[in-house]
C-alpha positions, 0 to 999 in steps of 0.5 A: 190339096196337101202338097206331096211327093209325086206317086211312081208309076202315076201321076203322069204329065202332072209328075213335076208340077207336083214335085214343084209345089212339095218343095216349095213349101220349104224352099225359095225359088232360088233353092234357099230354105224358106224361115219358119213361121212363128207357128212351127217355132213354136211347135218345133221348141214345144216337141224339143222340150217334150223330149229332154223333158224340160217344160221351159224349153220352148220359152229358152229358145223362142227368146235364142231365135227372137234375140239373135240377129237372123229368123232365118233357118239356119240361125233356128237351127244353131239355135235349136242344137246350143238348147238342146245341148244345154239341156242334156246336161243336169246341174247338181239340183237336178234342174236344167240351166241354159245360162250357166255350164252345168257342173256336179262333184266328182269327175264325171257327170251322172245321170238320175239316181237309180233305187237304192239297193238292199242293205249289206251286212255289217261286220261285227268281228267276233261274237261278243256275249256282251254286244247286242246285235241287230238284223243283218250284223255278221260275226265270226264264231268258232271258225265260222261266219252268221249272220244276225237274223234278229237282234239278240244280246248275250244269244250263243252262235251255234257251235256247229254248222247250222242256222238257229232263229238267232243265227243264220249260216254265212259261211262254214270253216274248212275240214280240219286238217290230219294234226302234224307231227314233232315239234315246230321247226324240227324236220319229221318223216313227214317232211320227207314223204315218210310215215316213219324213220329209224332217224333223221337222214341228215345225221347218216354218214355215208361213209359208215355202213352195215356189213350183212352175213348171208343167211341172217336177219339184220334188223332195226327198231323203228316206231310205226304210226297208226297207219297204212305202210306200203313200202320201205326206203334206205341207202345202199353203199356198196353194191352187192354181186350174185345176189340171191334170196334178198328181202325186207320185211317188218316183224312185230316187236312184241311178237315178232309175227311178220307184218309184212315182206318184199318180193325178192329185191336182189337186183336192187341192191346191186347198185348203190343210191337210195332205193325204195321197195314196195311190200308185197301186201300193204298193211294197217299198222296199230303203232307202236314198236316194230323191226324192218330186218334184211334178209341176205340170202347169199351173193359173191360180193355182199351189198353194204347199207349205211346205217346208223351213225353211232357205232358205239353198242354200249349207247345204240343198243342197250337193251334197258335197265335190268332187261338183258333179255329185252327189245335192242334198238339194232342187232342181228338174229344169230340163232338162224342161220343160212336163211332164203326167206324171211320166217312168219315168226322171228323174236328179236328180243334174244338176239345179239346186240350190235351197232350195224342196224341200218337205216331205213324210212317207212311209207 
């Protein structure tokens, strides 16, 4: 009968007996684990090589149990883990080697090599109508990346954003960007968030300013973008008192229709400080020419812009060679007088020339 463990629940009266005689078969009376005959060494090696997968092992140990000074179990045992220890390290060739410290390049060890990976791609840098190409090589052409589907030689990239037989899309180049204004290095509206300026605000000198006539149009030539206009900014330096009827507006220089005007802006201008209003309506400018006139409808004390910084007419606000009845750069529309809005029609180009235009940025 085949030793075994006592049944609980059964077993009754033989209980110990059966117990004494399962651990007999690994222990000495004296509670000393019995050796392990050649048998189970050999099928304890055999299992142990089973699992790290090295068919010498059962050879390496039966010699490290015959060639030590004990058969008893505990030199087995110190026996059995040295071997498999050794066995779970690899050397370079992949061979296991109890005699010697396994050792591989590198810092660490490494298990199995796994399978190789698909191929990369190979940079080529910019196409080349010389080079040849094999599948998989990527160059750069006109801002974009493709990929080599076949090898080609003197086999144009595509021009757009596409894939040819030749030529597989890798990566497509950004929207370009709206084209900057001015040159390099030189400040521009833009840099101001402006669409459009009479001049660069810089040159202004604060100390210099526009007198307005209650009732009249003081008016400035600005150069409109093809764009979208929404309002007006310019510097006030005295603040006006009791103001009344108070505009800005933008007149076609060539025709002098009214592109587009303020609600009244009285209030603003009774403080000083740069001020920005906003049209009534935005408009589409077509570019090209056009005046922002102010309109002062009256007031106790009227408000003072700053304005251009040269004060000399004869420079400023020439009208051109020949054209005394032409398009000034800054003056004041003298035929109207005592004025509460801003006409739909207002025709600079007959007007007086002065050096009082003020200084205004459009956006």
């Amino acid at each position: 009968m085949a030793s075994r463990l006592p049944t609980p629940g059964s077993d009754d009266g033989t209980w110990g007996n059966i117990l004494n005689d399962f651990l007999n078969q690994a222990h000495n009376t004296d509670g000393s684990l019995k050796p392990l005959s050649q048998a189970q060494i050999t099928n304890l090696t055999a299992d142990l090589a089973a699992k790290v997968g090295n068919t010498d092992l059962d050879a390496k140990t039966a010699a490290l149990v015959s060639n030590g000074a004990s058969t008893t179990n505990d030199a087995l045992k110190a026996a059995a883990v040295a071997a498999v220890e050794q066995a779970s390290e690899v050397t370079p060739a992949g061979v296991w080697d109890f005699a010697v410290a396994p050792t591989v390049s590198g810092s660490a060890l490494t298990g199995n090599e796994g399978p190789q990976g698909p191929p990369g791609l190979v940079w080529r840098a910019a196409w080349n109508t010389n080079a040849s190409y094999a599948a998989d090589d990527a160059i750069n052409y006109n801002g974009r990346a493709f990929i080599a589907l076949q090898a080609s030689t003197g086999i144009t990239p595509p021009a757009t954003a596409v894939s040819t037989a030749y030529w597989g899309l890798l990566a497509d180049r950004g929207e370009q960007g709206p084209a900057g204004t001015g040159a390099a290095g030189v400040i521009s509206p833009s840099d101001l968030a402006l669409k459009a300026w009479v001049c660069d605000p810089v040159l202004l000198n604060a100390g210099t300013r526009t007198t307005f006539v209650a009732g009249q149009l003081n008016g400035t030539l600005i150069n409109l973008p093809a764009d979208t206009i929404t309002g007006a900014s310019f510097f006030i330096g005295v603040a006006g008192v009791a103001l009344t009827n108070c505009y800005l507006a933008v007149l076609d220089a060539a025709t002098g229709n009214r592109l587009a005007v303020t609600a009244d802006i009285s209030s603003t201008l009774t403080s000083t400080g740069v001020k920005r209003v906003a049209f009534s309506a935005p408009f589409a400018a077509m570019g090209g020419p056009a005046y922002v006139v102010m309109l002062i409808g009256g007031g106790t004390t009227m408000p003072q812009a700053v304005r251009l910084p040269n004060t000399d007419s004869g420079l400023s606000n020439v009208r051109g060679p020949g054209q005394p009845a032409g398009r000034i750069r800054t003056g004041q529309i003298t035929t109207n007088t005592g004025l509460t809005a801003v006409p739909v029609t207002n025709d600079m180009s007959g007007n007086t020339a002065q050096a009082s235009g003020l200084w205004v940025g459009l956006d």
